[in-house]
Phi, psi and omega in degrees: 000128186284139178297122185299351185227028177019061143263140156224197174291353168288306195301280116061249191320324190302313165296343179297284256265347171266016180269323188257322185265016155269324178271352173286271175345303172326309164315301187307291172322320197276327184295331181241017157314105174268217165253116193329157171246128138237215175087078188246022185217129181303138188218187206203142193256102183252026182172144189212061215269103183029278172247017162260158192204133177247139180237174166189125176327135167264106150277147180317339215205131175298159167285174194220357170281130184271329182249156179271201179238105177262089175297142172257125138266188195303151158287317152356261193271192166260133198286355173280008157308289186296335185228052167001270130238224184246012181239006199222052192219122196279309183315324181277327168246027143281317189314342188251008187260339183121016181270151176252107209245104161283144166228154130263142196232128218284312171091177214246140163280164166216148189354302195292358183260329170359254156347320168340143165208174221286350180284314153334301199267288192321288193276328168322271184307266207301274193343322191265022187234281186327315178299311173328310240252312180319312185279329191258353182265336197077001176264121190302002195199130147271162188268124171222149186242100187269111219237134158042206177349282216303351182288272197330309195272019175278338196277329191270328217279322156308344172264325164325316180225052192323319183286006182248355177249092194271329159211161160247117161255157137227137173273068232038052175257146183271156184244273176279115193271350179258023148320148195296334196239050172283058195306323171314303182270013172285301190285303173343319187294318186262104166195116168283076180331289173314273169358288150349275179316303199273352175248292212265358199051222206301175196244103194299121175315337186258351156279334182262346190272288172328321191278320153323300159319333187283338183276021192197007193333287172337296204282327202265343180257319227228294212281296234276347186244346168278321192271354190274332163314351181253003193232358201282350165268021180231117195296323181301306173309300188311297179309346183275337191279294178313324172279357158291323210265319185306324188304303195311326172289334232225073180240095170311140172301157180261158189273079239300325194285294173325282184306329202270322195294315155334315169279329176307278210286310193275332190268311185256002175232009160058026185294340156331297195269325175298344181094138167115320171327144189201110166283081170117239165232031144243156197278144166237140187265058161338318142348296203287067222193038189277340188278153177313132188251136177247114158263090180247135176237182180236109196306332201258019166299115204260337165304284177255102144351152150286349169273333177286336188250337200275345201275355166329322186293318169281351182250344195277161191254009191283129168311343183230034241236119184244177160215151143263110166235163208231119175269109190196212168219195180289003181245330202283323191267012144224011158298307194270165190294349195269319197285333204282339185255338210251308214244327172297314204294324186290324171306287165331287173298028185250283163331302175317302174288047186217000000 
């Protein structure tokens, strides 16, 4: 009687035997694998406040955008998420589009960053790279792109300093942080923050990186290293995994007085849409949020909910308010091939009319 799963000893032998010239191949490929670059587009350090650093992208082509882009991201991770590599860079193709394109790169804390609080990065950091950029283009308002964390702290420091913000993006960014299905900030709520803080001071990259991974265990522990064995005779493939698994690994500690005021106000007390957020001592007012706005979210985002990013639209006071949603996940929208054709252009023509 044939087997419900037609195995048999030929399929059997067959799979042995493509099974021996994938791991014989494989040798050859980990043998000539050198150590992945990430990073693909030449860039230049133009302003600097002790371990932050604002750079700015070189293109093939001078820019032809008279204001500039300053991207912000999340503190989480390292910011060469956008500009990966050269076939995988949110950076390369504004650059080829005319934008004249900035990061702030936040740089790894250490014991003495302890203390930083949220005012530090929002009004400091970011506030003092918008002032650079203002000053040195002659333009009262820069173009700012806010990614995840870095959406928020584009959100408090534009509503704070509304003339210094000429459009707004924000990117898989959380607004409402109590949506039903926020699995992060569900778990964020029962976590005694203070506690955290005041017994590790900075907050360890590899306790926020576990957790992040926990929220998906199976696809991030398991399923992703059983799919990479399907990829070890193939070098491109292999090299596109390795500078994924280096971003992912490649996590600065968080700074605890930052990270404490951060969990505080937005993951357990929702102060955005509740009211009450406060950068320094002043309060912030999404309402004051009047200049044009780009919302792009990700539909299968398991970090920011599409409900956690769409409520920007009832709270922001802008008259012009757009939205983009992207079918991917939260890595998938500067990564995948769809995004490389889809989010410069949409940024750019965005922009352009503005």
């Amino acid at each position: 009687m044939p087997s419900p799963l037609a195995i048999t000893p030929e399929t059997l032998t067959e799979e042995a035997l493509r099974l021996q010239r994938k791991l014989l191949a494989s040798i050859s490929t980990l043998r000539e694998l050198q150590d992945v670059q990430v990073g693909a587009t030449p860039r230049e350090e133009v302003w600097r406040d002790g371990k932050v650093v604002l750079y700015r992208f070189r293109g093939k082509q001078p820019p032809t955008a008279r204001v500039p882009l300053l991207i912000c991201y999340a503190l989480v991770n390292r910011p060469y998420m956008v500009d990966l590599q050269d076939d995988r860079s949110l950076v390369k193709g504004l650059l080829a589009r005319g934008e004249d394109v900035y990061v702030i790169d936040w740089g790894y804390p250490d014991r003495s960053d302890r203390y930083l609080t949220l005012d530090d990065y929002v009004e400091r950091f970011l506030g003092g790279a918008i002032d650079h950029l203002c000053a040195h283009h002659q333009v009262p308002a820069i173009n700012l792109l806010g990614i995840c964390q870095g959406g928020v702290f584009s959100l408090c420091h534009a509503a704070l300093r509304p003339e210094r913000v000429r459009n707004l993006i924000t990117m898989v960014t959380p607004v409402d942080f109590h949506t039903p299905d926020n699995m992060l900030s569900n778990w964020n709520r029962a976590v005694d923050v203070d506690l955290l803080v005041d017994t590790l001071g900075n907050v360890p990259a590899d306790l926020m990186n576990f957790t992040y991974l926990m929220l998906k265990p199976w696809r991030l522990f398991v399923q992703k290293y059983v799919g990479m064995l399907e990829q070890l005779d193939d070098r491109k493939a292999m090299g596109d995994f390795l500078r994924m698994e280096q971003w992912i690994f490649d996590s600065p500690d968080q700074a605890g007085e930052a990270f404490r005021q951060f969990s505080k106000q937005f993951f357990q007390e929702n102060r955005l849409v509740k009211g009450g957020a406060k950068i320094g001592r002043r309060e912030v007012h999404l309402g004051m949020l009047e200049m044009p706005i780009l919302n792009i979210y990700a539909e299968q985002d398991h970090l920011v909910p599409p409900d956690a990013s769409r409520a920007l639209r009832r709270l922001c006071g802008s008259s012009d308010y757009t939205e983009l949603s992207f079918k991917g996940g939260h890595i998938g929208i500067y990564v995948s091939s769809r995004a490389q054709r889809e989010v410069p252009d949409t940024i750019h023509a965005w922009l352009a009319k503005r």
